[in-house]
C-alpha positions in Angstrom: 29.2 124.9 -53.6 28.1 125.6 -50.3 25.0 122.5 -50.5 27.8 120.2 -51.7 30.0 121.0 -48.9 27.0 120.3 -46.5 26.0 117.3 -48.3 29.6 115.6 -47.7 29.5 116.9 -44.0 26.5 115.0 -43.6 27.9 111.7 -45.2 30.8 112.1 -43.6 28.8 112.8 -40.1 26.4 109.9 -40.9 29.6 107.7 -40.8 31.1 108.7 -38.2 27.9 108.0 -36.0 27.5 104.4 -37.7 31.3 103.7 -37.0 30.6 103.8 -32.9 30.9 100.6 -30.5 27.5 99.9 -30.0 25.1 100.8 -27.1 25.9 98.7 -23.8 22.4 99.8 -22.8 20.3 98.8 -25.7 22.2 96.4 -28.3 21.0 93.5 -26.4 17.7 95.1 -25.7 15.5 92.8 -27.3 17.2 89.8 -26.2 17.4 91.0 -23.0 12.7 91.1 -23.4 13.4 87.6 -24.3 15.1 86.3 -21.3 12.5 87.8 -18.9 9.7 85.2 -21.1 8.4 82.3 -19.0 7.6 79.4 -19.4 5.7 78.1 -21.8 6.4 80.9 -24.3 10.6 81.2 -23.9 12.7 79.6 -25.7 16.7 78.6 -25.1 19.0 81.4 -25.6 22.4 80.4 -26.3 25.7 82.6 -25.5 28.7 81.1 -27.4 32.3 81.7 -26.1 34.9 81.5 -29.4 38.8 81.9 -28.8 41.4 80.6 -27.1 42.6 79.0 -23.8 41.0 81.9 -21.2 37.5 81.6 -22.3 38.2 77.8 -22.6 39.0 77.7 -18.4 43.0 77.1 -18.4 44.7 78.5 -15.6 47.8 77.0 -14.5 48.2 74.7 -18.0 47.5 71.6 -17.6 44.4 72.7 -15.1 41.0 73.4 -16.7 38.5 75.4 -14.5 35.5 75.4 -16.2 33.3 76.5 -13.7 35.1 79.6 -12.4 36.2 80.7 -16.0 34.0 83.6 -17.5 31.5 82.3 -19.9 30.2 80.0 -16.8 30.3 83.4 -14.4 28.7 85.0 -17.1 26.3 82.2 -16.9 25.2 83.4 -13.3 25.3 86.6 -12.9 22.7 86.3 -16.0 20.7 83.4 -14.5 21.0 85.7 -10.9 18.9 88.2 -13.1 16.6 86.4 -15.5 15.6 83.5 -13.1 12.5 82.4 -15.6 15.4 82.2 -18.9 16.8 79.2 -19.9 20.2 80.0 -21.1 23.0 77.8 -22.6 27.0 79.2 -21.7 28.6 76.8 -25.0 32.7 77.3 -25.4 34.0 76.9 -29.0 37.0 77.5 -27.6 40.6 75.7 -27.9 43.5 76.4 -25.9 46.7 77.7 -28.2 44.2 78.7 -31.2 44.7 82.0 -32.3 42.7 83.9 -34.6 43.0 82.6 -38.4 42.7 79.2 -37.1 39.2 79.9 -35.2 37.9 81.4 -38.2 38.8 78.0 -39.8 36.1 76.3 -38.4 34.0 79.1 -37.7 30.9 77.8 -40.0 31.3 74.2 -39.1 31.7 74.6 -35.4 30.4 77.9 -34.0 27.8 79.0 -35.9 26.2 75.5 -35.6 25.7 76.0 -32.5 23.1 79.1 -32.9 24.0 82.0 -30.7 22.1 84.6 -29.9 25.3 86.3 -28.6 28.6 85.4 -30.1 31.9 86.4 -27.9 35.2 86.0 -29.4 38.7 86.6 -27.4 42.1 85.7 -29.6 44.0 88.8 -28.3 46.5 86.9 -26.1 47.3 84.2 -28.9 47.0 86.7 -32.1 50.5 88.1 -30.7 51.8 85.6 -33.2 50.7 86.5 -36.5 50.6 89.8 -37.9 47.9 92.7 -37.1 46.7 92.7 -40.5 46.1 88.8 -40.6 44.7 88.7 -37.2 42.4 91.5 -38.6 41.4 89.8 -41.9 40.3 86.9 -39.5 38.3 88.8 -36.7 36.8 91.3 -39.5 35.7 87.6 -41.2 34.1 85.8 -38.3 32.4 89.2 -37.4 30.7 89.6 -40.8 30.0 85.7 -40.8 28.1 86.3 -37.7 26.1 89.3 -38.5 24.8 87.8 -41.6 23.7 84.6 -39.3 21.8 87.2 -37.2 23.3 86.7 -33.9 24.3 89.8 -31.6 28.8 89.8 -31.1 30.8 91.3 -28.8 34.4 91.4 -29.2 36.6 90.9 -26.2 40.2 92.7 -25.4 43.0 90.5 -24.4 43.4 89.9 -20.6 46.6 90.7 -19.1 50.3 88.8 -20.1 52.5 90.0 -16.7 55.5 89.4 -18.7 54.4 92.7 -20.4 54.1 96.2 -19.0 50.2 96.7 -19.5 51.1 100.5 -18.7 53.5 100.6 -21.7 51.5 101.8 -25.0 53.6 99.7 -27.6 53.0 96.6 -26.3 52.1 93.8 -28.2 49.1 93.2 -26.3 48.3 96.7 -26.0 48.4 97.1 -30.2 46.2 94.0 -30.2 43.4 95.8 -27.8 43.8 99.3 -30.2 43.0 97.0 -33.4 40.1 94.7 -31.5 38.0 98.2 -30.3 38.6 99.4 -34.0 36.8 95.9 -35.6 33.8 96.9 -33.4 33.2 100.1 -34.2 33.6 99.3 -37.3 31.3 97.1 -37.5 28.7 98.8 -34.9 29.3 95.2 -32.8 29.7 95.2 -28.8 33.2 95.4 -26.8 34.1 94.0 -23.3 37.4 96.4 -23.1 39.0 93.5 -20.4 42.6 95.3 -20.9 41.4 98.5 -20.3 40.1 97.3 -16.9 43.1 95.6 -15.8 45.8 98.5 -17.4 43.4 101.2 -15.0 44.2 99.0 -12.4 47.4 99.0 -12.4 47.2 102.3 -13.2 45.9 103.1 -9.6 49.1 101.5 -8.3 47.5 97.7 -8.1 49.3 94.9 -8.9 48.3 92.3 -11.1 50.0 89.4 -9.5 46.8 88.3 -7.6 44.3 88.0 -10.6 46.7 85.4 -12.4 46.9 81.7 -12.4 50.1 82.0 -14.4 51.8 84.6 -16.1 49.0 84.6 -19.2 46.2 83.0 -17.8 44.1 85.0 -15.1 43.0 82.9 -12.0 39.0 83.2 -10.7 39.7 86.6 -9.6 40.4 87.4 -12.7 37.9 85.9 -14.5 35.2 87.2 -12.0 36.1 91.0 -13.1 36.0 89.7 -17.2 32.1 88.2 -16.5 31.5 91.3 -14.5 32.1 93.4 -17.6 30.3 91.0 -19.9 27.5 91.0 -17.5 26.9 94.8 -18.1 25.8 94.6 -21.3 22.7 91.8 -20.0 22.1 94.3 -17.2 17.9 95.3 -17.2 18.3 99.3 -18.1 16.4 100.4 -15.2 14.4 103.4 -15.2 14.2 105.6 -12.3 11.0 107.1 -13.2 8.7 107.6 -16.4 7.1 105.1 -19.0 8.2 101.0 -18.1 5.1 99.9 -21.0 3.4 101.5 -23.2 2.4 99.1 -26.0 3.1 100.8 -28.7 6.4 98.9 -30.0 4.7 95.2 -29.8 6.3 94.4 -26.6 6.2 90.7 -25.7 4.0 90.2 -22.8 2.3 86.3 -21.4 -0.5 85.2 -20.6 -1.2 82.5 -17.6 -3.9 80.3 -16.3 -5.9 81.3 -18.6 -6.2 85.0 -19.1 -6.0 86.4 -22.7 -3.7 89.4 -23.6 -3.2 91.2 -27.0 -2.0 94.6 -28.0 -4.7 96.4 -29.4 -5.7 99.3 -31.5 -6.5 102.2 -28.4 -10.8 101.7 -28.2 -10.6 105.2 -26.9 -8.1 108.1 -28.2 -9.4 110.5 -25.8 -9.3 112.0 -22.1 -5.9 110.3 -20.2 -4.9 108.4 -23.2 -5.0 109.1 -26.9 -2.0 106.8 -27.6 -2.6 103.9 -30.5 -1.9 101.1 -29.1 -3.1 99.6 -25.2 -3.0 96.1 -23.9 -6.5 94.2 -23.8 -7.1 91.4 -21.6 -9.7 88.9 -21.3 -10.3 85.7 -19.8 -11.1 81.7 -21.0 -11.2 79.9 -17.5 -12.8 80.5 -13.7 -9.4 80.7 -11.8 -9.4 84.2 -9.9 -5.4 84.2 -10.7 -5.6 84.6 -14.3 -2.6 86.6 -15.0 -0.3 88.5 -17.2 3.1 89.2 -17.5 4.5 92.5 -18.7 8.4 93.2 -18.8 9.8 96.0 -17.0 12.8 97.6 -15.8 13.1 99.6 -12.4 15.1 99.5 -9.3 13.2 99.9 -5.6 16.1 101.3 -3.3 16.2 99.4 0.0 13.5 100.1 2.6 11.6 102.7 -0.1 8.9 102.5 -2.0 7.4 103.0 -5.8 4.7 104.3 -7.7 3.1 102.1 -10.4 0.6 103.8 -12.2 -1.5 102.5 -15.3 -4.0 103.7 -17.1 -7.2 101.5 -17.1 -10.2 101.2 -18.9 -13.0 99.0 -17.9 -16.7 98.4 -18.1 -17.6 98.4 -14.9 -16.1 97.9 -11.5 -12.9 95.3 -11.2 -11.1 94.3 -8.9 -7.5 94.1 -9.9 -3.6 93.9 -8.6 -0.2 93.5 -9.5 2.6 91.4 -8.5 6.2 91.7 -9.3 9.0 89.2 -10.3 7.7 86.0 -8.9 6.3 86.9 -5.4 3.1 85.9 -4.6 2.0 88.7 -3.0 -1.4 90.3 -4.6 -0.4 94.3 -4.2 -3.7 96.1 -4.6 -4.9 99.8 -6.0 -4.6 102.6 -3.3 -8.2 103.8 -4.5 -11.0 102.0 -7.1 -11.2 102.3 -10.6 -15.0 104.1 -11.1 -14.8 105.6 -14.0 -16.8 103.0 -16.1 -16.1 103.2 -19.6 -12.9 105.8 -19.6 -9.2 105.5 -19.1 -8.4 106.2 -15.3 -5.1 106.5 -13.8 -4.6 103.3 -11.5 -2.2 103.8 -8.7 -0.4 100.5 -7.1 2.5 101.3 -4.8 5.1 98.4 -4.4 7.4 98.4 -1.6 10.5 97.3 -0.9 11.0 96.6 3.3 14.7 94.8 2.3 18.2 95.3 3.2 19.1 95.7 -0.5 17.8 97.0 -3.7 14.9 95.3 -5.4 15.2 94.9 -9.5 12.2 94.6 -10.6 12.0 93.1 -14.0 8.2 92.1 -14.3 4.9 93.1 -13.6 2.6 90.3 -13.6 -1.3 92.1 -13.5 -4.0 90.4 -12.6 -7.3 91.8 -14.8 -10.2 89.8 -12.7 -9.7 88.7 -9.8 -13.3 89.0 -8.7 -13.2 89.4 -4.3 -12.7 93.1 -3.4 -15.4 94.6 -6.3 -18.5 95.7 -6.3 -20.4 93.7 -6.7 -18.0 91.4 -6.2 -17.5 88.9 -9.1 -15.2 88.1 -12.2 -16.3 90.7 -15.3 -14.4 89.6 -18.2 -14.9 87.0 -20.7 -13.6 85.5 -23.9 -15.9 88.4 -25.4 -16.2 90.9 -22.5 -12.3 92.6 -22.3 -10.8 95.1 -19.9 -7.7 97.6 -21.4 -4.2 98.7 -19.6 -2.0 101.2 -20.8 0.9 103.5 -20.3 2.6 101.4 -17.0 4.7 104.6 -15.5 7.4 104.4 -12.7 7.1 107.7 -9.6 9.4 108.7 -7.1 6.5 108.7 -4.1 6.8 111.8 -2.0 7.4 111.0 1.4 5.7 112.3 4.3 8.5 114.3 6.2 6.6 116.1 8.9 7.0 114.6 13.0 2.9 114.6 12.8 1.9 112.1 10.2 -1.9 111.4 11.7 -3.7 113.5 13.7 -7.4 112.6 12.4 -8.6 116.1 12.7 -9.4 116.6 9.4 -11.2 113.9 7.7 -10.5 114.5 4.2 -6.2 115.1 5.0 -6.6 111.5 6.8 -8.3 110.4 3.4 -6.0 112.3 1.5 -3.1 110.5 3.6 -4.5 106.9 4.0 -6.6 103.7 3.7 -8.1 102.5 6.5 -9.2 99.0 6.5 -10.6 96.7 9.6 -9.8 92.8 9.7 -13.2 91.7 9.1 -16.1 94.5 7.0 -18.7 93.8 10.5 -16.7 96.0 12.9 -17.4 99.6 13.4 -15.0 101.9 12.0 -14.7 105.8 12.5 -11.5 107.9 11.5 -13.5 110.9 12.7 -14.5 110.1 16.2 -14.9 112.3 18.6 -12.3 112.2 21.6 -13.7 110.2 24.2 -11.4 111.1 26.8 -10.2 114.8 26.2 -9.0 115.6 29.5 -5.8 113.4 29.8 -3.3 113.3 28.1 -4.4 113.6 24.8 -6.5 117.2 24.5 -7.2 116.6 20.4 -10.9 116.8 19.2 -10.6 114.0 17.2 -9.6 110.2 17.0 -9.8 106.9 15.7 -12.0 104.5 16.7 -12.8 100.6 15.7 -14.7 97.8 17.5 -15.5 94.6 16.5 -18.8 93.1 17.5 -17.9 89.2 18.2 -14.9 87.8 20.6 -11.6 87.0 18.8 -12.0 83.1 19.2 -15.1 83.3 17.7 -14.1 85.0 14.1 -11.3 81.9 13.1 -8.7 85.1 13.1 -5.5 85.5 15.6 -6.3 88.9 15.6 -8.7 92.3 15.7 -7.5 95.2 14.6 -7.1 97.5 11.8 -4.5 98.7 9.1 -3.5 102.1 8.0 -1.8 101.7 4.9 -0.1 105.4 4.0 -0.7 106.8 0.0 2.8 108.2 1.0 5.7 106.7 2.5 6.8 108.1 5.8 10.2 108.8 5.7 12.8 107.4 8.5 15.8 108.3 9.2 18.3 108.5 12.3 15.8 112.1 13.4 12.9 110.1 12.8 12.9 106.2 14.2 11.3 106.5 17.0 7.1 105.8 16.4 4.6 107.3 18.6 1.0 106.4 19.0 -1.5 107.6 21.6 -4.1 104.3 22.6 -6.5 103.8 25.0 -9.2 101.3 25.0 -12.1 101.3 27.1 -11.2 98.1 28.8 -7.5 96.7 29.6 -6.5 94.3 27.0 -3.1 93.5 25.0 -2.4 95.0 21.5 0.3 95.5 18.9 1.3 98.3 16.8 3.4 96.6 13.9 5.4 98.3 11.4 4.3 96.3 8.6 6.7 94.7 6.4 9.6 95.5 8.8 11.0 92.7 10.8 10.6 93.0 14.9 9.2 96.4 14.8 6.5 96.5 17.3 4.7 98.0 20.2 3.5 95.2 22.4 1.9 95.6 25.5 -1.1 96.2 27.6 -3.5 99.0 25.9 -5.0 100.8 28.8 -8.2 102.7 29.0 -6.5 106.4 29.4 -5.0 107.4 26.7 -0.9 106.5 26.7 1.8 107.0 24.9 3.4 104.1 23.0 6.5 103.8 21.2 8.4 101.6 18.7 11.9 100.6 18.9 14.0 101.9 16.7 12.8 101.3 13.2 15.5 99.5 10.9 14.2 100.4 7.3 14.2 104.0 5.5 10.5 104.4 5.5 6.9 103.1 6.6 4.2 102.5 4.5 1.4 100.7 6.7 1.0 100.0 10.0 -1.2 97.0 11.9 -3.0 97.9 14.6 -4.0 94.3 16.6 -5.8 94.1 19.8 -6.5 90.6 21.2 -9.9 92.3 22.0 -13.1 90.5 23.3 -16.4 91.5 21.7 -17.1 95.3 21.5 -14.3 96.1 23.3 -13.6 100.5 22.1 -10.3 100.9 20.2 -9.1 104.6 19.9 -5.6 105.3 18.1 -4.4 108.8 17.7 -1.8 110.9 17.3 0.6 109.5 15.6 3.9 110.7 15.4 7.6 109.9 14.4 10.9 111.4 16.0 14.4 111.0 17.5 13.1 110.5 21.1 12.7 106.8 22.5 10.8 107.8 25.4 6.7 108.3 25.7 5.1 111.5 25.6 4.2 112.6 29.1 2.6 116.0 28.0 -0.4 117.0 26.1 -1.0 116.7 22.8 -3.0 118.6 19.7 -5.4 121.3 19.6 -7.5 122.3 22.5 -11.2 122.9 22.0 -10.6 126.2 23.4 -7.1 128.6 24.0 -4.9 127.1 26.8 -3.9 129.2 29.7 -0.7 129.5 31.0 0.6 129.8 27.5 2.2 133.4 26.2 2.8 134.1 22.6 4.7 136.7 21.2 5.9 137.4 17.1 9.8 138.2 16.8 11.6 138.6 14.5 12.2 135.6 12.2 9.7 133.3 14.3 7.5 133.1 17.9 8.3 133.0 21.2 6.0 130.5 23.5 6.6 130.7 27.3 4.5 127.7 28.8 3.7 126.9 32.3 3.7 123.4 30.5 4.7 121.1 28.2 2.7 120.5 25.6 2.4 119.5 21.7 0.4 122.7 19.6 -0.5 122.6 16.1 0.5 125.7 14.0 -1.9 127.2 11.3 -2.1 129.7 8.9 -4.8 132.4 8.5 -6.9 130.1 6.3 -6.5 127.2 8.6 -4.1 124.9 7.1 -2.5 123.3 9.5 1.5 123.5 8.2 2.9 121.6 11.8 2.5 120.4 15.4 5.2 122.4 17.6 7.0 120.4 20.3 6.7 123.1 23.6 8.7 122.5 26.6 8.1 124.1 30.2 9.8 127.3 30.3 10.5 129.8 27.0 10.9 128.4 23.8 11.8 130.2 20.2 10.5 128.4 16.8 11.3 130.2 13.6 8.9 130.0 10.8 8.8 132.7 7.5 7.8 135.9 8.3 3.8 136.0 7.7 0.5 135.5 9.6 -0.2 132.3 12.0 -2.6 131.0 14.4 -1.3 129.3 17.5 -3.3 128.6 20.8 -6.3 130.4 19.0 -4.2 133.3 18.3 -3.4 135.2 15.5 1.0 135.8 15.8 2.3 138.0 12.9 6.1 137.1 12.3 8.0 140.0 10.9 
């Protein structure tokens, strides 16, 4: 008896689940692959509009606004999205039709036109037949258009001011309860436009201003209707985890000649024993051979993201990604070496706008043949390289004042790329202070030097780029960037905040070291900065300490660690943290027992109190216990 009894709970559970509007995340999922295609492997996808005058564009009858009605909104918010689709908004509408007369000509004249989404809105005009009529029509069209194959999504009525929205037994209201019914029923989707409009005026609106006349809504109107329609197109954007893995035939393109398949995994072991990985070859010499994988993510104004893949090649290639349509080649932040294996890949992609970034593609480029080594193109029609498992991180952000100090070369590794303009300068992110009795006292630097005059290289500039594994994070504490420069002859130079408009330093590098700061820096982090000195031929560039806070002005004390302890400084562990009276003011890095350096303390003149954890530090070559 018992089995029997859980037997029927399960049917009855199993229908209850099936009878559910469906998903406005994934019921169009696959169509919404399709509409991120290009050219020449997308096809037309056609969104069909069936009911009565509102779809059709009346507004004030006799007017017809087709262009400001919703399927043609709907239209462009898609097209905003999904730039590379070619989509078709067709009305099958007619103004006055209700509901058993639409499903009249359904066969003949909507399904002719072969959606790939079918909308139908009879709400407003089904007020004049019965419920169970208007039902026996819907419930027909419905189950016409599901056997056709086509995705449907049933609309509420939009508001009738003649009748209180807010009153339960409306007409209109009834119509709306029935509509949602039909598409749970039928698992189909629902834009719930009276639901929208009722909350409204719910919230003390009035409905006045979204109407053309007292049936038909205006623009306004219209605009919130496409807006809800629009949400069930809407990419699903991840925040972070798996954007690709391969393993459910997703549809990716190949251009200008590069070859893509999904393939059975040539190595189920180490980073990747999936089943399935993407393997890419190539049938032409252009360096720009590429491939186009959908995706889904967001990049929040001004921040950055991770993009890792796993990839597996022969030997040494030089790669990069690009997203959406830009141009813009985004390289690994280290090398694939491990011939033969899956490695982890790490591409970060940032966003230096005032507004968020969808990103809805990632177009890889599997050979491009200039940055390896050997340089040169290694794939073939026979010789292949494998991606797999694309992944979306959060990058942590560098939150500490210091963010370079190049005293330790393996944290500046750890922290960094460092690249020159041109591979024949001299280059040294361990370089011993040259100048350690000014201003800045630190052991270590940053040194580059280029060995021919600007005008003779073809470039505008020398210089070199730091490009940071981890955003820097800004923020109204932390706009202001410091740099200490000197070079060992007067010259101009420019610190730019890269990919952040009209952040600079500009201005005459001296040969002592100095102080330089930004203006106030606009976006929510920095990722790389140029340094670019309008240098002759082996003219000595040393950068150091950098350093990001609230303060707009140079630094006019000393900075880092002194080769040996500093006089005139007094230490002393209280309770909670340290006490430092100074006869100056000066910048000291804080260690722990083993060395780690954990932060650089700002010390003024006078007696200052920091508070750290209670433990054991090293400050000024002193050991300070912190109860």
């Amino acid at each position: 008896m018992k089995k029997s009894i859980f037997i029927l709970l399960m049917l009855f559970s199993g229908i209850v689940c099936y009878s559910q509007i469906a998903d406005e995340g994934t019921y169009l999922k696959t169509l919404k692959t399709e509409l991120l295609v290009q050219w020449p492997n997308n096809r037309t996808i056609n969104l069909v509009f069936h009911g009565h005058s509102v779809p059709s564009g009346y507004f004030a009858t006799p007017v017809v606004n087709t262009l400001a009605a919703y399927p043609h909104q709907t239209l462009a918010l898609v097209k905003e999205t999904y730039t590379s689709a070619v989509v078709n908004s067709i009305t099958t509408s007619i103004g006055g039709e209700q509901s058993e007369q639409g499903a009249t000509r359904f066969d003949k004249e909507v399904l002719c036109m072969r959606p790939d989404v079918l909308f139908i809105d009879y709400g407003l005009n089904d007020r004049g037949i019965s419920l169970a009529r208007s039902r026996a029509a819907w419930e027909s069209m419905v189950q016409k258009a599901l056997a056709y194959g086509c995705k449907v999504i049933l609309l509420t009525p939009t508001p009738d001011i003649t009748e209180d929205i807010l009153n339960d037994s409306a007409p209109l209201a009834k119509q709306a309860i029935q509509i949602r019914a039909i598409a749970s029923k039928y698992h189909v989707g629902l834009v719930d436009s009276y639901a929208v409009f009722k909350k409204m005026r719910q919230n003390g609106e009035t409905l006045n201003k979204y109407m053309a006349q007292s049936n038909h809504i205006n623009e306004l109107g219209h605009k919130i209707v496409a807006a809800e329609i629009y949400k069930w197109f809407a990419p699903n954007y991840v925040d972070s985890g798996t954007l690709c893995d391969f393993e459910n035939a997703e549809k990716v393109t190949s251009n200008f000649g590069a070859t893509a398949s999904i393939v059975d995994n040539p190595l189920k072991s180490g980073l990747d024993t999936t089943n399935k990985c993407l393997q890419i070859g190539r049938t032409s010499s252009n360096w720009y051979e590429l491939v186009d994988i959908p995706v889904s993510f967001i990049i929040p104004a001004g921040k950055a993201r991770e993009v890792h893949i796993l990839v597996k090649y022969m030997s040494k290639p030089d790669i990069a990604i690009r997203v959406n349509t830009s141009q813009t080649d985004i390289r690994p932040l280290s090398a694939y070496t491990d011939y033969g294996n899956w490695q982890d890949i790490t591409f970060m992609v940032n966003n230096s706008g005032t507004s968020d970034l969808p990103v809805t593609q990632l177009r890889f480029l599997g050979d491009i043949g200039y940055n390896n080594s050997p340089a040169g193109k290694i794939l073939s029609g026979t010789t292949f390289g494998y991606i797999d498992e694309i992944r979306l991180f959060i990058p942590e952000e560098i939150t500490a004042n210091s963010i370079l100090d190049f005293e330790d070369k393996s944290d500046t590794e750890a922290k960094t790329i460092i690249t020159t303009q041109s591979s024949t300068y001299s280059l040294d992110y361990y370089c011993a202070n040259p100048s350690d009795t000014s201003l800045n006292k630190t052991a270590r630097c940053l040194y580059f030097e280029s060995p021919v005059k600007l005008t003779d290289t073809g470039n505008w500039w020398h210089g070199a780029q730091i490009a940071f594994k981890k955003p820097v994070s800004v923020n109204e504490d932390r706009k202001y960037l410091h740099v200490m420069m000197m070079k060992d002859s007067i010259d101009e130079g420019t610190v730019h905040v890269a990919d952040v408009s009209n952040t600079y330093i500009s201005t005459k590098i001296t040969d002592k070291w100095t102080d330089y700061v930004s203006s106030a820096i606009p976006a929510s982090t920095i990722n790389s900065l140029y340094f670019k000195m309008n240098s002759g031929a082996n003219v000595k560039c040393y950068i150091d300490e950098v350093w990001i806070d609230n303060n707009p002005n140079p630094r006019v004390y000393s900075t880092g660690i002194a080769k040996e302890k500093l006089h005139g400084i007094k230490l002393y562990g209280v309770k909670g943290g340290i006490q430092i009276d100074s006869d100056y003011d000066i910048i000291l890095p804080l260690f722990d027992l083993s060395g780690k350096f954990i932060q650089n303390i700002g010390v003024k003149k006078g007696s200052n109190t920091i508070h750290v954890a209670s433990g054991l530090y090293l400050l000024n070559h002193t050991k300070i216990i912190v109860s």
